[in-house]
TIMI-2910 file (N, C-alpha, C, CB; in pm, 1 decimal, decimal comma, always signed):
<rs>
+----------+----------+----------+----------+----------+----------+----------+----------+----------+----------+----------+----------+------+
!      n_x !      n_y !      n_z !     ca_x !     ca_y !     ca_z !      c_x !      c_y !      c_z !     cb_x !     cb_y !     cb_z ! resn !
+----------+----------+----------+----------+----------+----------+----------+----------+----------+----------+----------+----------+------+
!    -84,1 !  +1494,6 !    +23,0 !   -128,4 !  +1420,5 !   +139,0 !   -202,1 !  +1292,7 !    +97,2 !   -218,2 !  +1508,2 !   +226,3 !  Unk !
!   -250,2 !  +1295,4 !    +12,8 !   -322,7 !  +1214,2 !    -39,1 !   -270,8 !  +1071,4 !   -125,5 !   -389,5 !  +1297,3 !   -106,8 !  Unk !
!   -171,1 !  +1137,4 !   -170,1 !    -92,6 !  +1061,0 !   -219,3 !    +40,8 !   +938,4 !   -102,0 !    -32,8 !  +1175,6 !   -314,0 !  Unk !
!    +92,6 !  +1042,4 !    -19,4 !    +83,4 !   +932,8 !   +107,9 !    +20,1 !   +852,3 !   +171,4 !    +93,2 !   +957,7 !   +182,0 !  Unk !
!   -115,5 !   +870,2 !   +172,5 !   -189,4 !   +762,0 !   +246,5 !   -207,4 !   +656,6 !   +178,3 !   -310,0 !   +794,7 !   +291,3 !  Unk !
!   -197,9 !   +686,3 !    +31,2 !   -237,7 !   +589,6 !    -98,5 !   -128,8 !   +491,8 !    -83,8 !   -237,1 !   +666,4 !   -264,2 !  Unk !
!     -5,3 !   +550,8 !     -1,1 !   +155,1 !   +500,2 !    -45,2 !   +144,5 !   +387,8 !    +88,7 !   +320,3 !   +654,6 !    -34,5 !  Unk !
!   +104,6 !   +468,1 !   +193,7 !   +102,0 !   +407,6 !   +295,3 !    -10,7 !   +257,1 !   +345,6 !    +90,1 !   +520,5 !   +363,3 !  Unk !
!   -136,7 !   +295,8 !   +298,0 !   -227,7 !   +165,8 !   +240,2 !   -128,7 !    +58,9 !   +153,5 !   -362,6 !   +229,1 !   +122,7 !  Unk !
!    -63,6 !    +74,2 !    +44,1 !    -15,9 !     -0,1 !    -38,2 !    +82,0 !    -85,9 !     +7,3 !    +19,2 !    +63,8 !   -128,2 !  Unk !
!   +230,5 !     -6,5 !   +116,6 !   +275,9 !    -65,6 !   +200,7 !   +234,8 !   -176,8 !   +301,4 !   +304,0 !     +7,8 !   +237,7 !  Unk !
!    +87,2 !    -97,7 !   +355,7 !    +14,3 !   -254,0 !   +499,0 !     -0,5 !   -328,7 !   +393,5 !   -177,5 !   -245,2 !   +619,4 !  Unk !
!    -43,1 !   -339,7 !   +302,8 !    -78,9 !   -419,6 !   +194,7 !     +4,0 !   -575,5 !   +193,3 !    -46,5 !   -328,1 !    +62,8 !  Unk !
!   +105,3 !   -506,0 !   +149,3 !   +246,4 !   -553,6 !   +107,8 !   +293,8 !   -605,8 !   +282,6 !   +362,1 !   -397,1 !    +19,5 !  Unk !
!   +316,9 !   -606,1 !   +333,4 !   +343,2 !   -605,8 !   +504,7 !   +237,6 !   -717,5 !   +527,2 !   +303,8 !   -436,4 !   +606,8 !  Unk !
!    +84,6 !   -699,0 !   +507,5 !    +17,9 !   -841,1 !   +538,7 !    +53,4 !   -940,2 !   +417,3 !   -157,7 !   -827,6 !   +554,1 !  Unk !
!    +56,9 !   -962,1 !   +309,5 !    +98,9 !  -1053,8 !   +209,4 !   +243,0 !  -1111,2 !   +254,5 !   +102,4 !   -979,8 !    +65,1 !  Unk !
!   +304,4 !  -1042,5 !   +320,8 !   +467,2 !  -1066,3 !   +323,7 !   +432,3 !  -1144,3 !   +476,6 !   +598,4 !   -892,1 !   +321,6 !  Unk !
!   +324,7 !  -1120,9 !   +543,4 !   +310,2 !  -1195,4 !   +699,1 !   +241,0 !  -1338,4 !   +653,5 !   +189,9 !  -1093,7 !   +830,2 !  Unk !
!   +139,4 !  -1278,6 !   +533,3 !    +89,6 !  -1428,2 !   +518,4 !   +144,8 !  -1542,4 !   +433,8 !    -32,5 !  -1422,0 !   +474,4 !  Unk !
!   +237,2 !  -1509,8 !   +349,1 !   +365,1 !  -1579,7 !   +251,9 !   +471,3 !  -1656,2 !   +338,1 !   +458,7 !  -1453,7 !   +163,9 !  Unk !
!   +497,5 !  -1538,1 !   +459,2 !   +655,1 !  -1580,1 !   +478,4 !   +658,5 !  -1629,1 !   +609,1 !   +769,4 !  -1457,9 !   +462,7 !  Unk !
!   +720,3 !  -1773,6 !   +681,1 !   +687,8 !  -1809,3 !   +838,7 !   +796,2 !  -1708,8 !   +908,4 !   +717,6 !  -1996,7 !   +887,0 !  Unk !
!   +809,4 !  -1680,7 !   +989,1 !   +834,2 !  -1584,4 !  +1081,9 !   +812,1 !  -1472,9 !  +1110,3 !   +904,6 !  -1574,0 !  +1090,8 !  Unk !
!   +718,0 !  -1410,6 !  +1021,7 !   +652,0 !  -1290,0 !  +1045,9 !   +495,3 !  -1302,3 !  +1067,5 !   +682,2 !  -1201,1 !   +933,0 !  Unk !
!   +482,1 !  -1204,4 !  +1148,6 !   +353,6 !  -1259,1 !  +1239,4 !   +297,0 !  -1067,9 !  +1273,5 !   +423,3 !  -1389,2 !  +1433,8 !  Unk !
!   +167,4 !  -1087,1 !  +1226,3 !    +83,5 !   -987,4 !  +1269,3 !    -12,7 !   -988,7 !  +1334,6 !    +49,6 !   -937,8 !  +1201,9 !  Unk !
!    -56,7 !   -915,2 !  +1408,4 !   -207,7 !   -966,8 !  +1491,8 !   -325,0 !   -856,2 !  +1429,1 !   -195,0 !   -943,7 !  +1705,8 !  Unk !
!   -300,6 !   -810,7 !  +1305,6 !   -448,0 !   -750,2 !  +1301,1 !   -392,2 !   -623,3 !  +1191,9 !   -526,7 !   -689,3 !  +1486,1 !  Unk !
!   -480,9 !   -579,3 !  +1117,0 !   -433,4 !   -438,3 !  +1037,8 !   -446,0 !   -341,1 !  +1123,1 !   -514,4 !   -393,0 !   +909,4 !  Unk !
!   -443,9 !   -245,1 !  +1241,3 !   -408,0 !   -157,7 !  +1298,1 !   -260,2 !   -178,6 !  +1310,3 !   -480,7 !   -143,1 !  +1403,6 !  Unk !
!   -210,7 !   -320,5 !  +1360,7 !    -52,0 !   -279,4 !  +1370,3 !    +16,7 !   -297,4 !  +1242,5 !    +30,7 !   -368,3 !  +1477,9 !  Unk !
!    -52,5 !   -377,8 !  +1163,3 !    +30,6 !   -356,3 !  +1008,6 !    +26,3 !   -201,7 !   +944,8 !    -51,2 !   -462,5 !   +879,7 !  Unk !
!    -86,2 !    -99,7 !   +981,6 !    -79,6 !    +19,6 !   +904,9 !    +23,6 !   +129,7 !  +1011,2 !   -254,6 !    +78,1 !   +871,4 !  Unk !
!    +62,0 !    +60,3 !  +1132,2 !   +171,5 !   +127,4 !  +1257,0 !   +291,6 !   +116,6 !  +1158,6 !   +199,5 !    +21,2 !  +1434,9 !  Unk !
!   +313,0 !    -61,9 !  +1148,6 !   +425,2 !    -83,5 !  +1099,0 !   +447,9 !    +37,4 !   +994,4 !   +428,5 !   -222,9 !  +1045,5 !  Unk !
!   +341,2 !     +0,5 !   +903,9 !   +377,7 !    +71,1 !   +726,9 !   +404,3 !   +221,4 !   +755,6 !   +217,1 !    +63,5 !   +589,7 !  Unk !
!   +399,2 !   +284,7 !   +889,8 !   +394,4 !   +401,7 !   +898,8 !   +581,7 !   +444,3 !   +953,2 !   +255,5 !   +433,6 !  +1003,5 !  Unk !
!   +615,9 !   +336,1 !  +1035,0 !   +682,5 !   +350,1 !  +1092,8 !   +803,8 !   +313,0 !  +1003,3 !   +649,6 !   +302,6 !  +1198,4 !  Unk !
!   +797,5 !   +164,6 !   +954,3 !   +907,8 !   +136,7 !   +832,0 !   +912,2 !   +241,7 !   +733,9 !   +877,2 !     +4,2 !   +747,4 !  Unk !
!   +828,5 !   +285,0 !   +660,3 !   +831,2 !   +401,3 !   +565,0 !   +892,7 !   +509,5 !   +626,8 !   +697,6 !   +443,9 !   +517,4 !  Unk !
!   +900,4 !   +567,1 !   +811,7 !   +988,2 !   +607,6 !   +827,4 !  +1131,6 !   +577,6 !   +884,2 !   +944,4 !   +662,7 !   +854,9 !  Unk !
!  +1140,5 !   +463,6 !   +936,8 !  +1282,0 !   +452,1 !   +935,7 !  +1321,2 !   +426,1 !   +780,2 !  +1331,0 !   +331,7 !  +1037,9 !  Unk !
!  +1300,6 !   +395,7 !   +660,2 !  +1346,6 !   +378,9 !   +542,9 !  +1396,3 !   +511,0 !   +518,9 !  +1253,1 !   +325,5 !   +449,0 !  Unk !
!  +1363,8 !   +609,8 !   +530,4 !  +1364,8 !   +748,5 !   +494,8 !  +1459,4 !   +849,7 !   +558,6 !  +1241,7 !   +792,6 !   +515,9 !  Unk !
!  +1446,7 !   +770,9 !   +705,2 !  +1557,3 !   +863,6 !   +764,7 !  +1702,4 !   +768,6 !   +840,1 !  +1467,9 !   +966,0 !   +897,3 !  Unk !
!  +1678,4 !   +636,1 !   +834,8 !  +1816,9 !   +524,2 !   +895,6 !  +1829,7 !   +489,4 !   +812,0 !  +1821,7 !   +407,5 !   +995,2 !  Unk !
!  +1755,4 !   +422,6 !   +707,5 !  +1786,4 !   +380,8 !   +614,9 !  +1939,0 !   +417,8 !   +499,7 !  +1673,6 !   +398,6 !   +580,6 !  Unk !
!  +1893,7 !   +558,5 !   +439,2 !  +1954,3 !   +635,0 !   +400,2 !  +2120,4 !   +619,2 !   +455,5 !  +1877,9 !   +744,3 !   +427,7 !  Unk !
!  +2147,0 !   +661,0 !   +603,3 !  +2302,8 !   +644,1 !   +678,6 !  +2350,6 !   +532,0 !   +666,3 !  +2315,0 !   +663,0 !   +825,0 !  Unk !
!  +2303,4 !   +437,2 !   +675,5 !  +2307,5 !   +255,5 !   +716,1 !  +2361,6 !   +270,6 !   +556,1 !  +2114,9 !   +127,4 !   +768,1 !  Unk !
!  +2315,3 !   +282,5 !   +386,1 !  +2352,4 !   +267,4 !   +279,1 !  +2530,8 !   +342,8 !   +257,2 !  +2228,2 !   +324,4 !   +198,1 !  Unk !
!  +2489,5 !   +498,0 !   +304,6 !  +2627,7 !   +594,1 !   +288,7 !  +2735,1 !   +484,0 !   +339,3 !  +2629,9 !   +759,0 !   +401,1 !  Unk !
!  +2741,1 !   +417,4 !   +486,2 !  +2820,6 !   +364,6 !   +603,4 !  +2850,0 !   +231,2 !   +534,9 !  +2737,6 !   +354,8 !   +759,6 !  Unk !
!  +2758,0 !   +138,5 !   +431,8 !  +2820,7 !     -2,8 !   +384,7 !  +2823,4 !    +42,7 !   +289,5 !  +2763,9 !   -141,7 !   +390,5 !  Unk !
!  +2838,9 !   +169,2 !   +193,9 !  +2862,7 !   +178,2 !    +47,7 !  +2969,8 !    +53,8 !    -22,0 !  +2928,0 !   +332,0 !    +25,3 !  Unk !
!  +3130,7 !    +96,0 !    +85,3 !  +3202,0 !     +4,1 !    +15,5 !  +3212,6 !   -119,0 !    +13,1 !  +3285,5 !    +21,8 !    +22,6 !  Unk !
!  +3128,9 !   -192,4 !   +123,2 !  +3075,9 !   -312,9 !   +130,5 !  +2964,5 !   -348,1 !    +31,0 !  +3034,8 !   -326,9 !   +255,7 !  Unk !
!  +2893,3 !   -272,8 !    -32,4 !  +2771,3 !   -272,9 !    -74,1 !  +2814,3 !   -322,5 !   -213,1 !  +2690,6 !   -136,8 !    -58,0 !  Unk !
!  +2963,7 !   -258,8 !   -272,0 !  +2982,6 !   -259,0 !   -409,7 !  +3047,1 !   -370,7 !   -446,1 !  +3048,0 !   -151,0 !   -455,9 !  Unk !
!  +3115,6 !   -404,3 !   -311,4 !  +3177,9 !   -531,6 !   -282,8 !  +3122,6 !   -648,4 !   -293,4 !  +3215,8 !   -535,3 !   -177,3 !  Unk !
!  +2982,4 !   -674,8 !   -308,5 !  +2892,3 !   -769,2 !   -263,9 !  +2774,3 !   -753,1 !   -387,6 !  +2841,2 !   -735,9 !    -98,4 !  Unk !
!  +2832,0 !   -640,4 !   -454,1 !  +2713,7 !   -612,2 !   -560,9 !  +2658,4 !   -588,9 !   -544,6 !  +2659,3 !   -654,4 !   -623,3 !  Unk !
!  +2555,7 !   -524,1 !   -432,6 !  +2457,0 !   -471,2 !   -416,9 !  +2369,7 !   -591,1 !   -303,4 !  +2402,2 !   -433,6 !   -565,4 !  Unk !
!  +2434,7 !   -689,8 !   -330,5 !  +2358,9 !   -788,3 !   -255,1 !  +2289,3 !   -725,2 !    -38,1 !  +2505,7 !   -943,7 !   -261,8 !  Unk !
!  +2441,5 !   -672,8 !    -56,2 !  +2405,3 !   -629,4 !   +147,6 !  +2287,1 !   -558,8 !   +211,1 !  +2516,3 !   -515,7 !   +213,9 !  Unk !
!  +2220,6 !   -504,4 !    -15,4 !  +2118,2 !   -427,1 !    +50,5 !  +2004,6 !   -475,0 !    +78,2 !  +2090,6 !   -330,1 !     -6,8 !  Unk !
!  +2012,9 !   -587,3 !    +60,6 !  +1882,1 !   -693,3 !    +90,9 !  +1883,1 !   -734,8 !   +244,4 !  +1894,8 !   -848,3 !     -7,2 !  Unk !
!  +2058,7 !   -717,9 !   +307,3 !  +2036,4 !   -757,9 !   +437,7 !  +2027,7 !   -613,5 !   +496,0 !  +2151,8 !   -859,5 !   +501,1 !  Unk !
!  +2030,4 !   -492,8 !   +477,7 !  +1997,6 !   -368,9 !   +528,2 !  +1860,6 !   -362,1 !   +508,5 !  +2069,2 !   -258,1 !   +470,0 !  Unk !
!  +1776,6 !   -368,1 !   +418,8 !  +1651,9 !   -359,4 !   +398,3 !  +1557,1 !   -485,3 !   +540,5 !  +1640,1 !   -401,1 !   +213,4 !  Unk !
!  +1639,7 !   -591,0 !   +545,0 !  +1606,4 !   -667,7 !   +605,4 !  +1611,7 !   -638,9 !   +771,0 !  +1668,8 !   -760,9 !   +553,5 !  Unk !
!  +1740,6 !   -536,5 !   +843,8 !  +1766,8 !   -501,9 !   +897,8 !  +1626,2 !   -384,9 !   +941,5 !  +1885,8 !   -494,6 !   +858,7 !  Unk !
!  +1596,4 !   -311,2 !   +827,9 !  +1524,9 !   -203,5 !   +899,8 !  +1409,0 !   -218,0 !   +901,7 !  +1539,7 !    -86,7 !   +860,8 !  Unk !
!  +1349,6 !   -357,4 !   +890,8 !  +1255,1 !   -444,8 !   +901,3 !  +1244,2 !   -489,2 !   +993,3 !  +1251,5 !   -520,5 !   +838,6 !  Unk !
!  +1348,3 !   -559,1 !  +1092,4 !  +1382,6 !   -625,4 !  +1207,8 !  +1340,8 !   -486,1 !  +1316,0 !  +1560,2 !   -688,7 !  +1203,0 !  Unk !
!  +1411,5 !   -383,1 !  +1249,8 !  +1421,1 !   -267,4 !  +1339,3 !  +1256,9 !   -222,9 !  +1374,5 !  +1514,8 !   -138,1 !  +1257,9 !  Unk !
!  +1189,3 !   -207,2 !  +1243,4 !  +1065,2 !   -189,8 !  +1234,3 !   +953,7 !   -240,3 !  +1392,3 !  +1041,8 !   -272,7 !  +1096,0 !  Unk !
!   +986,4 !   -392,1 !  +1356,5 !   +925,3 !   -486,4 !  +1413,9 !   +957,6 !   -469,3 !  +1565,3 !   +962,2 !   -614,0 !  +1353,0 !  Unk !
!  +1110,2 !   -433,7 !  +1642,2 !  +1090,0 !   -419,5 !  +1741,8 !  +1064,3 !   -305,5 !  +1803,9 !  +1153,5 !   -465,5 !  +1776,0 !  Unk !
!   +995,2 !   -210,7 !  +1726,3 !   +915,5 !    -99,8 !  +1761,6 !   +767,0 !   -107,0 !  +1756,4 !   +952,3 !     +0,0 !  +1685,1 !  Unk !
!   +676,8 !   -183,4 !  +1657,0 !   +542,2 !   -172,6 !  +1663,6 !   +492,5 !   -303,1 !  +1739,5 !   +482,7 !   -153,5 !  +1520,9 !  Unk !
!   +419,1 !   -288,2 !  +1830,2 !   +363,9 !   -415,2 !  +1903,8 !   +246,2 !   -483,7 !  +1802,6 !   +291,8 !   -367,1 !  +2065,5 !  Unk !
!   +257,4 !   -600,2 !  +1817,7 !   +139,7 !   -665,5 !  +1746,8 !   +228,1 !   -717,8 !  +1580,3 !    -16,7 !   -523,7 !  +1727,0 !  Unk !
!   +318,3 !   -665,8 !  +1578,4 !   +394,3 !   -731,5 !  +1450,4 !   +550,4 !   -770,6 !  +1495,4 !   +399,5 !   -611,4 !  +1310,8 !  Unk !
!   +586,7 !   -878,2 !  +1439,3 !   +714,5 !   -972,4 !  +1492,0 !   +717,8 !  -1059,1 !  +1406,7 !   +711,8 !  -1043,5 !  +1630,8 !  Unk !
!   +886,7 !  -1026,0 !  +1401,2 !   +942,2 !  -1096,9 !  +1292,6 !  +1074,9 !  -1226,7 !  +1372,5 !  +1017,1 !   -957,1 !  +1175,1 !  Unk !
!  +1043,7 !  -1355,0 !  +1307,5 !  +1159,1 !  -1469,5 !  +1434,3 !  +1282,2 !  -1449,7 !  +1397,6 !  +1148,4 !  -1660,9 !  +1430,6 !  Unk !
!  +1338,9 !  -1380,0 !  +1319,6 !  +1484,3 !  -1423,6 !  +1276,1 !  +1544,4 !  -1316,7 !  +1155,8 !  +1476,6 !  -1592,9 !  +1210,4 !  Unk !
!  +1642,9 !  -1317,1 !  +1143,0 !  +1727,5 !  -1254,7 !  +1039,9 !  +1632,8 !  -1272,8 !   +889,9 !  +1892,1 !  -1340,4 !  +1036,9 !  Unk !
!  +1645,4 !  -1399,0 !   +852,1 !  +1659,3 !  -1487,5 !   +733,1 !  +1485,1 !  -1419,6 !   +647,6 !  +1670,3 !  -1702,2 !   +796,0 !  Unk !
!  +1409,3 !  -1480,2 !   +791,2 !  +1214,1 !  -1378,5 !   +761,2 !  +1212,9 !  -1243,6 !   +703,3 !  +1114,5 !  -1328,1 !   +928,3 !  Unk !
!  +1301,9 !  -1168,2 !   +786,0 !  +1325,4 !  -1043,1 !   +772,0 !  +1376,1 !  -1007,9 !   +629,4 !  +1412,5 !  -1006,6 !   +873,3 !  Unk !
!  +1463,7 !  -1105,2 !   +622,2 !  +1530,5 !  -1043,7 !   +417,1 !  +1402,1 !  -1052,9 !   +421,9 !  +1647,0 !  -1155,3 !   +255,5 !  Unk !
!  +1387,1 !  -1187,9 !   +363,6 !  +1300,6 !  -1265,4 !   +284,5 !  +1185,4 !  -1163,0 !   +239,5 !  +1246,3 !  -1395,3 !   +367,5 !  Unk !
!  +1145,3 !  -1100,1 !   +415,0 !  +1022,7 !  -1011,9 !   +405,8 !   +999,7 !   -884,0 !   +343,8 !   +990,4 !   -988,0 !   +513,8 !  Unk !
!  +1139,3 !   -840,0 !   +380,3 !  +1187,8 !   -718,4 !   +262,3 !  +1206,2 !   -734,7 !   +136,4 !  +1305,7 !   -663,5 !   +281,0 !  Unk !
!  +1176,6 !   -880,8 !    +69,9 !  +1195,1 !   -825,6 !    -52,9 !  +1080,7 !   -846,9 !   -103,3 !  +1299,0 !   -870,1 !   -129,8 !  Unk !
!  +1006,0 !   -965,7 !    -45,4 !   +882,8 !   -972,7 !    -77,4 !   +813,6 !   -823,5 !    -71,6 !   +822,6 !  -1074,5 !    +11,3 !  Unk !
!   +803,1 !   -768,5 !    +58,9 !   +728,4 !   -645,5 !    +93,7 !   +734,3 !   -539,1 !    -28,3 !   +791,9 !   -581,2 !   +229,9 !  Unk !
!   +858,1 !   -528,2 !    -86,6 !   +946,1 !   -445,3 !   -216,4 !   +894,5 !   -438,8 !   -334,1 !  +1076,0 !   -501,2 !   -254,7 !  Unk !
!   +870,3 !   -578,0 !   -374,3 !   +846,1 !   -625,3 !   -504,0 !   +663,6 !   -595,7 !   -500,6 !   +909,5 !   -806,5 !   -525,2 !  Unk !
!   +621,4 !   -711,7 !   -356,2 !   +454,8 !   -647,2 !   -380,3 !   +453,7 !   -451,0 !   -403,6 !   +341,9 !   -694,0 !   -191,2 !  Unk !
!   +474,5 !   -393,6 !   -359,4 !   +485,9 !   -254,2 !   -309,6 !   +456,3 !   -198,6 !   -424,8 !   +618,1 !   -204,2 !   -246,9 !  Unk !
!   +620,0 !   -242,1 !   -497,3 !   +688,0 !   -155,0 !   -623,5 !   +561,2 !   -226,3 !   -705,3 !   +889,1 !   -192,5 !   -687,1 !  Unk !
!   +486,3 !   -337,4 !   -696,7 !   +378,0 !   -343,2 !   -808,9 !   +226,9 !   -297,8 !   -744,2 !   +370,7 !   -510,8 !   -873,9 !  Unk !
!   +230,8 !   -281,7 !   -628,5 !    +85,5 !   -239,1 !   -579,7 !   +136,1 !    -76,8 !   -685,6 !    +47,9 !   -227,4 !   -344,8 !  Unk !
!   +220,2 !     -3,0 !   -665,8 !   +269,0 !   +119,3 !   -654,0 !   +254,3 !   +147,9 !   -853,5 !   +449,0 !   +117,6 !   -558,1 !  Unk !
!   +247,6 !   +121,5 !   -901,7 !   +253,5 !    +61,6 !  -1043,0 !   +128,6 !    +37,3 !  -1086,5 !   +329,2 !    -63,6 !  -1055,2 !  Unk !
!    +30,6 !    -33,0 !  -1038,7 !    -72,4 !    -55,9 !  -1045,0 !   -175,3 !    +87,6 !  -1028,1 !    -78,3 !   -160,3 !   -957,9 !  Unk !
!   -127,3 !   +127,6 !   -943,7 !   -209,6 !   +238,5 !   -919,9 !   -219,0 !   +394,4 !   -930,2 !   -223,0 !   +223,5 !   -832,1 !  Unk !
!    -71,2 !   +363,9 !  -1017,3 !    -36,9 !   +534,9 !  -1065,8 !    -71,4 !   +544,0 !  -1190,4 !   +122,9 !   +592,6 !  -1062,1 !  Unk !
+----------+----------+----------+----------+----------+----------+----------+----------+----------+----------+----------+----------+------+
</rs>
């Protein structure tokens, strides 16, 4: 349990850096960034997952590249579920996913 919340802190983390880096993503406050991190961490886990199986052969096709616009996708998705966080466009959304990824995978690194 403990170790989730650690995961989940590290995520808002990553989610405000990626709002304050990137123009089209927009937060109004850390209560809805720790919604978001709750909520993206679960659509990653459970849409995420189908959305990869469903463009596999697109995925291999493209090199792996599509998964930056799926990641970006369940970001978009994210956003029009938690109020107080909004993202303007497709393009924010990669962008924000990979930023969000990279901070993450090194907050996540940092602290194990």
């Amino acid at each position: 349990m403990k170790n989730l919340i650690v995961k989940v802190i590290l995520n808002a983390a990553a989610i405000m850096l990626a709002a304050n880096w990137i123009e089209g993503i927009h937060v109004s406050g850390w209560g809805p960034v720790f919604i978001a991190a709750i909520i993206f961490g679960i659509i990653n886990a459970i849409i995420r997952p189908v959305f990869m199986v469903l463009t596999l052969p697109l995925n291999i096709m493209t090199l792996g590249l599509l998964t930056f616009v799926i990641n970006g996708l369940m970001l978009l998705l994210t956003s029009s579920i938690v109020g107080g966080f909004a993202i303007t466009g497709v393009w924010p959304a990669i962008l924000g996913a990979i930023v969000i990824s990279v901070v993450s995978t090194v907050l996540n690194w940092l602290v194990s």
